[in-house]
PALUM-278098 format. One line per field, with one value per residue (C-alpha): z, y, x; residue number from 1. Coordinates in Angstrom, 3 decimals. Example, Ala and Ser with C-alpha at 12.3 -4.5 7.8 and 13.67 -1.06 7.14 Angstrom:
<nodes>
c3 = 7.800;7.140
c2 = -4.500;-1.060
c1 = 12.300;13.670
num = 1;2
</nodes>
This chain:
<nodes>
c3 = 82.714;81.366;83.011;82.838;85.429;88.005;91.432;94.854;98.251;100.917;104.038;106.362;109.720;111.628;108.352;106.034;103.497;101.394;99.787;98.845;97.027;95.256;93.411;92.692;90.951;89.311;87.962;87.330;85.076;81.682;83.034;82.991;82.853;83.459;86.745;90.140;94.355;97.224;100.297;103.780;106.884;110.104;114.011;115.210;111.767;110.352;106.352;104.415;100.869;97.768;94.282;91.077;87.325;85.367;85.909;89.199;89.714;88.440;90.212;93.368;94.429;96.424;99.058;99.543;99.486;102.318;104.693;104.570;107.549;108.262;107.804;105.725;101.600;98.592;95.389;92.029;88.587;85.874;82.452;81.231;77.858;78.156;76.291;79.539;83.131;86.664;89.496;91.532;89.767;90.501;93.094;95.525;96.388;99.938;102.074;105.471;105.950;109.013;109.048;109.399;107.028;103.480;100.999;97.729;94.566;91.153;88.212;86.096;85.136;85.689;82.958;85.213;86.392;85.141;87.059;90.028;89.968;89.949;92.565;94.942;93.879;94.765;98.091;98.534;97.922;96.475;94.207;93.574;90.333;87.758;88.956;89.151;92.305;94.126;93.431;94.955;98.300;98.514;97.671;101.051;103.157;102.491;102.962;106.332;107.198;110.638;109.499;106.377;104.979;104.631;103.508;100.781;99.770;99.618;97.361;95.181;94.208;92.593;90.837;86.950;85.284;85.631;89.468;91.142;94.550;97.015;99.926;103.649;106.040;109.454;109.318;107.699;104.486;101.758;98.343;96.361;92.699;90.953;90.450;87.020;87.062;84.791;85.474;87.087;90.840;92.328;95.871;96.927;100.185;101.457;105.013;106.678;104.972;102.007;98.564;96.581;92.858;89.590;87.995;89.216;88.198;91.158;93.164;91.782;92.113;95.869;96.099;97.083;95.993;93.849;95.971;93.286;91.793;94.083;93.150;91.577;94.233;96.574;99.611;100.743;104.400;105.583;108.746;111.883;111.963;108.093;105.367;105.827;102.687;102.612;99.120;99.689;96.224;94.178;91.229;87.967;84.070;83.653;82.189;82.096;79.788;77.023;75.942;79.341;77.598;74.403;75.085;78.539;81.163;80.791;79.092;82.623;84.389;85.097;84.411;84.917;86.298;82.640;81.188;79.275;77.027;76.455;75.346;72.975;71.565;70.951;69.076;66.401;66.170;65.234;62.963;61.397;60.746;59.648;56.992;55.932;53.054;52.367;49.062;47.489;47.917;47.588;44.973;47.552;51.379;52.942;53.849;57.743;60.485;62.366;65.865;66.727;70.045;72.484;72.742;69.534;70.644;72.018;68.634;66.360;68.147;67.424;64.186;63.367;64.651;63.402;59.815;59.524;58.598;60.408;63.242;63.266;65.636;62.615;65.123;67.934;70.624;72.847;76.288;77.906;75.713;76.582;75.184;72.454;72.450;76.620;75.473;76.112;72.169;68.610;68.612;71.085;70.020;66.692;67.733;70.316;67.676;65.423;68.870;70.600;67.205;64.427;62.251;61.284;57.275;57.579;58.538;56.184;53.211;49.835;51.963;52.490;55.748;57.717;60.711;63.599;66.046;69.028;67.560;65.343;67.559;65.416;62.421;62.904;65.048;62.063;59.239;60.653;61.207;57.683;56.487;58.632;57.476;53.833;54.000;55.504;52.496;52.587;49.435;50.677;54.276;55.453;58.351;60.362;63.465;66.505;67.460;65.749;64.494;67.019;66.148;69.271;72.340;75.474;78.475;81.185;81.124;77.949;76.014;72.944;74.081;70.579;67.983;65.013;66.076;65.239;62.126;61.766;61.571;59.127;56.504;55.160;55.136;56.006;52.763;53.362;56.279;54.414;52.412;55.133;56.897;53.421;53.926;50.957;52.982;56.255;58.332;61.386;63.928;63.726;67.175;67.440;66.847;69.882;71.658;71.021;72.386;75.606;76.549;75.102;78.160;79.305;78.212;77.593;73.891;73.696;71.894;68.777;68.628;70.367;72.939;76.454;80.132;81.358
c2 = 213.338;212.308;213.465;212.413;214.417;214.468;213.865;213.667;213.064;214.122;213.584;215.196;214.407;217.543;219.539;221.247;219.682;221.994;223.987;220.321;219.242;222.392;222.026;218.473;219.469;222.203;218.967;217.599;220.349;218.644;216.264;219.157;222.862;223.976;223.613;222.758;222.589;221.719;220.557;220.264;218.675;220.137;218.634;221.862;223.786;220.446;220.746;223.757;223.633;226.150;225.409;227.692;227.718;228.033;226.955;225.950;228.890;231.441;229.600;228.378;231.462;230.213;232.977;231.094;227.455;228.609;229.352;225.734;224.187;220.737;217.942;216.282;217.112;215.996;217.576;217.805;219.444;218.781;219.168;218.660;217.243;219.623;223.398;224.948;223.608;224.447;225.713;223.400;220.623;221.195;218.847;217.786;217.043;217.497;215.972;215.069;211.209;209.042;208.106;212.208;215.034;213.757;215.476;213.161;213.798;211.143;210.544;208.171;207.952;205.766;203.998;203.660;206.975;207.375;204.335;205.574;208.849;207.687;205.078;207.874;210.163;207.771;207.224;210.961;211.967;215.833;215.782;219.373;218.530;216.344;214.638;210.957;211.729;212.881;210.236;207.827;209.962;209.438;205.750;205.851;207.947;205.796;202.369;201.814;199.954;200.895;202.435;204.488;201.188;198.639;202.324;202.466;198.586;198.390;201.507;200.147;196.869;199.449;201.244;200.302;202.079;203.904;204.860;205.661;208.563;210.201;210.455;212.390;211.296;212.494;213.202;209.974;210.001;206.851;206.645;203.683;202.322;200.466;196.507;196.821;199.583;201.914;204.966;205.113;205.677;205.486;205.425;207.883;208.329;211.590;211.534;213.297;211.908;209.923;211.275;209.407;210.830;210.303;210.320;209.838;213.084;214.713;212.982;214.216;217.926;217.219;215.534;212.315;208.986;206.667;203.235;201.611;201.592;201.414;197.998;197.602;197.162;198.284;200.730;202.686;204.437;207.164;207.728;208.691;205.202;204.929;203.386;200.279;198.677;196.783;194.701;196.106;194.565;191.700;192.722;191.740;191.603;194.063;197.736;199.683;202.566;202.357;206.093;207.399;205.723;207.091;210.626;211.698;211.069;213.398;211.308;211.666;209.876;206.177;204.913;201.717;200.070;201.836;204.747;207.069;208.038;205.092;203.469;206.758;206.219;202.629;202.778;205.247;203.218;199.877;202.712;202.994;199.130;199.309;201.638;199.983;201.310;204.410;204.984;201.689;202.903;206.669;206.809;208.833;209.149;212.096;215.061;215.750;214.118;216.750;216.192;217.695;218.972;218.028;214.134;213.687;214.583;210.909;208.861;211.081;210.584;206.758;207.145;208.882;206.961;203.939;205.186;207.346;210.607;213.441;214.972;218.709;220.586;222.381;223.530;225.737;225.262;228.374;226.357;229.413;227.612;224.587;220.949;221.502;217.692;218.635;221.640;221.330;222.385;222.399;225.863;225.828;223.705;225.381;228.564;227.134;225.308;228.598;230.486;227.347;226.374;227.632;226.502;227.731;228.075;227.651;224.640;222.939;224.763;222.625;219.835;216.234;216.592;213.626;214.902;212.199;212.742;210.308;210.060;211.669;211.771;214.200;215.269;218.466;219.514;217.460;219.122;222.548;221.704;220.255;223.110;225.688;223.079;223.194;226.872;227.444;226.113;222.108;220.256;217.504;217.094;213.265;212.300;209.638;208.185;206.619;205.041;202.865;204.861;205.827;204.361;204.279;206.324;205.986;205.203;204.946;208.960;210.238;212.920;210.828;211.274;210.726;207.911;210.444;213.101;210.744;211.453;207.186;207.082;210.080;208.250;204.818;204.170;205.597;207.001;209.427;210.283;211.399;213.386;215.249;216.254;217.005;214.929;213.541;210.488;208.857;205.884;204.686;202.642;198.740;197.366;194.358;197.325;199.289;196.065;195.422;199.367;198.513;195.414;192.977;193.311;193.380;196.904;198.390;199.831;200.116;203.037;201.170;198.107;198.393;195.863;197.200;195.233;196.673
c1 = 89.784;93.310;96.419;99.669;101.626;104.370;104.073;106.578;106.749;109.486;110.162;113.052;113.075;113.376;113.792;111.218;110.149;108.148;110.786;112.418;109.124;109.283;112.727;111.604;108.514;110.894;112.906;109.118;108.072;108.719;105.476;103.149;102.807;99.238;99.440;101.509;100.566;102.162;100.663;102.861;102.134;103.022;102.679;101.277;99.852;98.266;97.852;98.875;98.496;99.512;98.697;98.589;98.283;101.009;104.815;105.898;108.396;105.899;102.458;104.603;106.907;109.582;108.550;105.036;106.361;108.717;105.684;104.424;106.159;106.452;108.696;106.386;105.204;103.567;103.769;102.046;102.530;99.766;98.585;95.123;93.113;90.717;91.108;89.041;90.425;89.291;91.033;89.591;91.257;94.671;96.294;97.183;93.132;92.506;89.294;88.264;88.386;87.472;91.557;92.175;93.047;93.843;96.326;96.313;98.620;97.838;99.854;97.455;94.123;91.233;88.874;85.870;85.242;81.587;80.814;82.623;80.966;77.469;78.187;79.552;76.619;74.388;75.511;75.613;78.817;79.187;81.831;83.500;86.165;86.277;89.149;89.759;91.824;88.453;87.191;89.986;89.620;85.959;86.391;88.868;86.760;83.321;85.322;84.357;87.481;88.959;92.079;93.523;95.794;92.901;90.624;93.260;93.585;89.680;89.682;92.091;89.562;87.006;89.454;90.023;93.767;96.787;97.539;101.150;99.536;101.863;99.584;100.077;97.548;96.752;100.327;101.586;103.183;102.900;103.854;101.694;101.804;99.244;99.326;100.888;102.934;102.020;103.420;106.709;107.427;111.285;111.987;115.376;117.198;118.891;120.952;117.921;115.130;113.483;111.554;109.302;109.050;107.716;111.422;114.709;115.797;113.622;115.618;118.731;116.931;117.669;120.639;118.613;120.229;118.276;117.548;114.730;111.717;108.277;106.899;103.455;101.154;103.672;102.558;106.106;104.829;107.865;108.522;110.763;112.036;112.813;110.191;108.046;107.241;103.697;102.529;98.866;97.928;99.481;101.040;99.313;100.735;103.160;101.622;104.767;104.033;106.615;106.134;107.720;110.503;110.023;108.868;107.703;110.380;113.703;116.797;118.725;115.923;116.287;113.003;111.579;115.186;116.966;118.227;115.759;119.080;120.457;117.008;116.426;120.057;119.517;116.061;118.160;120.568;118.033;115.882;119.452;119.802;116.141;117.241;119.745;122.056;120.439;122.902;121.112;117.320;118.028;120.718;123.038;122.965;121.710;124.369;123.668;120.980;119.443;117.667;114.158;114.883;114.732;113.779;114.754;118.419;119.472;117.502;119.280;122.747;122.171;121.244;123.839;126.608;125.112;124.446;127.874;125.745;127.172;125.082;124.201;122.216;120.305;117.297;117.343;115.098;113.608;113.277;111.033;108.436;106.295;106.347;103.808;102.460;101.047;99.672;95.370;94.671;95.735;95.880;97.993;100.502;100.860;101.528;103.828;106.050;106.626;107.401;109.932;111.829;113.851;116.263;119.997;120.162;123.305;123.704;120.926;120.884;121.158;121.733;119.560;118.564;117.660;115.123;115.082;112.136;111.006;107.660;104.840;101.030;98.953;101.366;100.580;104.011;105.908;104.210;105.266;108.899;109.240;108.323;110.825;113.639;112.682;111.905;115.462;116.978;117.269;117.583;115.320;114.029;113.487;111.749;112.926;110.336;112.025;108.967;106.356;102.898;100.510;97.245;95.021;94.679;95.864;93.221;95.921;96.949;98.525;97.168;95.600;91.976;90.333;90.919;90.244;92.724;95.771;97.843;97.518;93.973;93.327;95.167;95.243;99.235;102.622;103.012;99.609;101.320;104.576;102.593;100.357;103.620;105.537;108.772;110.370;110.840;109.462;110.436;109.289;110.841;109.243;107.338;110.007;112.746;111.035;111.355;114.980;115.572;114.104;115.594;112.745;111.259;107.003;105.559;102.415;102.220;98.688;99.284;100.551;99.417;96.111;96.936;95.988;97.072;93.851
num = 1;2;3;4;5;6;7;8;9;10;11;12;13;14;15;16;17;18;19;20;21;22;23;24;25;26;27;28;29;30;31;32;33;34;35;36;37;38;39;40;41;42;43;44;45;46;47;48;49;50;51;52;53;54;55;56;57;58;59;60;61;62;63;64;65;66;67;68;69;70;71;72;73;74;75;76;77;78;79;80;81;82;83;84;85;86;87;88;89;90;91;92;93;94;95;96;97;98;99;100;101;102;103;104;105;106;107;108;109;110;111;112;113;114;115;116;117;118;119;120;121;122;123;124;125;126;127;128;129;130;131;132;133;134;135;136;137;138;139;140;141;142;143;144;145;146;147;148;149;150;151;152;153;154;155;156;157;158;159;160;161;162;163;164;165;166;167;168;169;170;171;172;173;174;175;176;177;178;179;180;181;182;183;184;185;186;187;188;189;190;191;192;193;194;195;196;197;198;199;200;201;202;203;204;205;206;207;208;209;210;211;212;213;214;215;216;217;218;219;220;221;222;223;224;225;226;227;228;229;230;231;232;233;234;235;236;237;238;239;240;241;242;243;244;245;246;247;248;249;250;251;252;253;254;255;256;257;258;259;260;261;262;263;264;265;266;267;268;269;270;271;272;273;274;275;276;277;278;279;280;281;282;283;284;285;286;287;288;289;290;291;292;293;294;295;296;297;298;299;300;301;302;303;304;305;306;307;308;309;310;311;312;313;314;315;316;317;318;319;320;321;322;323;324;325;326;327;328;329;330;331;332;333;334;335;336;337;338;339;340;341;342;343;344;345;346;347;348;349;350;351;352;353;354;355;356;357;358;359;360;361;362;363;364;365;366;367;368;369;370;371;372;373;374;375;376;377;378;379;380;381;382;383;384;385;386;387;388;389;390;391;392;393;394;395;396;397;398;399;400;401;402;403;404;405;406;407;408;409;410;411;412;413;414;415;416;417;418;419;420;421;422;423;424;425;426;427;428;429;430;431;432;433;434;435;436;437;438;439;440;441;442;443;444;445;446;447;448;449;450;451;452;453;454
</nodes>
């Protein structure tokens, strides 16, 4: 099962924390849409839990989140690879442990599940999802190790991928990311309590202050006397997922120590240089450079600036509409696209429309919007990529779940590519230009190189 989702954690003291988790996960949403839950912790009530398909203000009524008491909360919205999901797999996953009541909430996903699964079956564990995350809690509950910390540290040596759990149990509440770091985790502080999130901009949701990021291999354990920080596991070569930077996280998150924006803004501007002088290769440059919202927004700003092509916002976005690339099917994601976007003719016709995007997965999305540009009356329509080519799928929780299904992969060059999504031009940002946009620094991009940290 591959996942990439948004989880939280809060804490307040004296104060409830449920109805804080919620408007985090409401700042979480871009991470997933299928699904959402909350589960609270209370001295006297002990876990409550509400979870729901669908948005988290339509599956999570505000009403119902305010009957979970407790100061304590964990939080969880979700998407899913597969076209049919279960109800049962929505988290946070609860189970009975030796260490007490356990509420668990993953953003990740593990390689070795099949091996996991049939070592837990075999030992007699009855497994009720196809969730990875079950599969951490039964790891913890069949440890043997006298209390939850060790439980969780042990658990952690059988477990192969992409990790970063908020966790309450018996009333504790931890926040833990994986030895290289995949996915991000950031710690914040309020004046009556902490949060742990997936993005900063959850934190922001609650008018919690950004302190850091959680370290890989760093347990964070909350409590009436403040956090405790514990290295469970030593961190290992760096995994940080470079698509949170390029896609995933919103562009007012800080994300892995930087600014989702200002690393958008600066890969357009290096696809820009990349370009170079556009009048020498085309004959003429192009009249206007036109973002595919929404992530495409900060690239296209960059390009523009650095190229001198005036920026238009030719395409209007619908935002009661989902992120078509998280939606389970192609089907889907198509009708999605024709229902989110549309374009002004006004502002593109008989012009040479430069379209800047953050990336291109399957082609599919592209294809379509070349076509509602052209179709609105654009002279030419080309398509610039902020990103290098995805060639390989992701094992550590992004939705690329088959080799085949990427636009890369179904044709032998960029040019086939160009021509499958009908642009009269396509670029794509280089790997060393990627680099450059991010500071240079350690990431995992697996996804376009075929390089993996684990």
């Amino acid at each position: 099962m591959h996942e990439e989702c948004g989880i939280v954690a809060v804490y307040r003291g004296e104060g409830q924390a449920s109805n804080f988790a919620h408007r985090s996960l409401l700042a979480l949403q871009h991470r997933g849409e299928e699904a959402a839950g909350i589960t609270s912790w209370d001295c006297s009530k002990g876990i409550q839990h509400l979870r729901g398909r669908g948005l988290v203000a339509d599956c999570l009524p505000i009403y119902r989140v305010l009957k979970l008491a407790g100061s304590r909360a964990i939080g969880h919205v979700r998407y899913s690879t597969v076209a049919i999901d279960q109800t049962e797999n929505i988290q946070p996953f609860i189970a009975s442990t030796p260490y007490g009541k356990l509420a668990i909430a993953h953003n990740g996903n593990l390689k070795n599940t099949e091996e996991l699964r049939k070592e837990l079956e075999s030992q007699g564990s009855l497994l009720s999802t196809t969730m990875d995350t079950e599969l951490i809690a039964h790891l913890i509950a069949k440890s043997g190790k006298p209390n939850f910390v060790d439980a969780l540290k042990a658990a952690t040596k059988k477990l192969v991928g992409a990790y970063s759990l908020t966790i309450i149990c018996d009333g504790r509440l931890y926040g833990f990311r994986d030895g290289h770091g995949v996915r991000p985790l950031v710690l914040g502080e309020r004046e009556d309590g902490w949060v742990i999130a997936s993005e900063t901009c959850a934190l922001k949701a609650i008018n919690a202050e950004y302190v850091r990021e959680v370290k890989p291999g760093e347990l964070i354990n909350i409590g009436a006397k403040g956090i405790k920080s514990k290295q469970l596991i030593e961190p290992k070569k760096s995994g940080r997922c470079v698509f949170e930077l390029v896609y995933f996280s919103r562009p007012d998150s800080t994300t892995f120590s930087m600014s989702v924006h200002k690393a958008r803004r600066k890969s357009g501007r290096i696809l820009a240089q990349e370009d170079g002088d556009l009048s020498v290769d085309m004959g003429q440059l192009p009249d206007i450079v036109v973002p595919v919202v929404d992530s495409g927004v900060p690239a296209a700003i960059g390009y523009s600036r650095e190229s001198g092509i005036p920026f238009e916002m030719a395409i209007v976005r619908s935002h009661y509409i989902g992120r078509t690339f998280i939606l389970p099917d192609q089907s889907s994601r198509a009708h999605s696209v024709n229902l989110k976007l549309s374009v002004i003719p006004e502002v593109v016709k008989d012009k040479k429309v430069v379209l800047v995007d953050d990336s291109i997965v399957r082609g599919n999305t592209s294809k379509l919007i070349v076509k509602m540009v052209r179709d609105a009356g654009a002279k030419e329509v080309w398509m610039r990529v902020a990103s290098p080519p995805i060639g390989w799928p992701c094992y550590l929780g992004i939705d690329t779940p088959s080799y085949s299904e990427l636009i890369k992969n179904k044709t032998d060059s960029v040019e086939g590519i160009r021509k499958f999504i009908g642009a009269d031009s396509l670029r794509y940002l280089s790997i060393n230009g990627l680099k450059t946009a991010v500071g240079n620094e350690e990431f995992c991009m697996g996804c376009m190189n075929g390089k993996y940290p684990i």
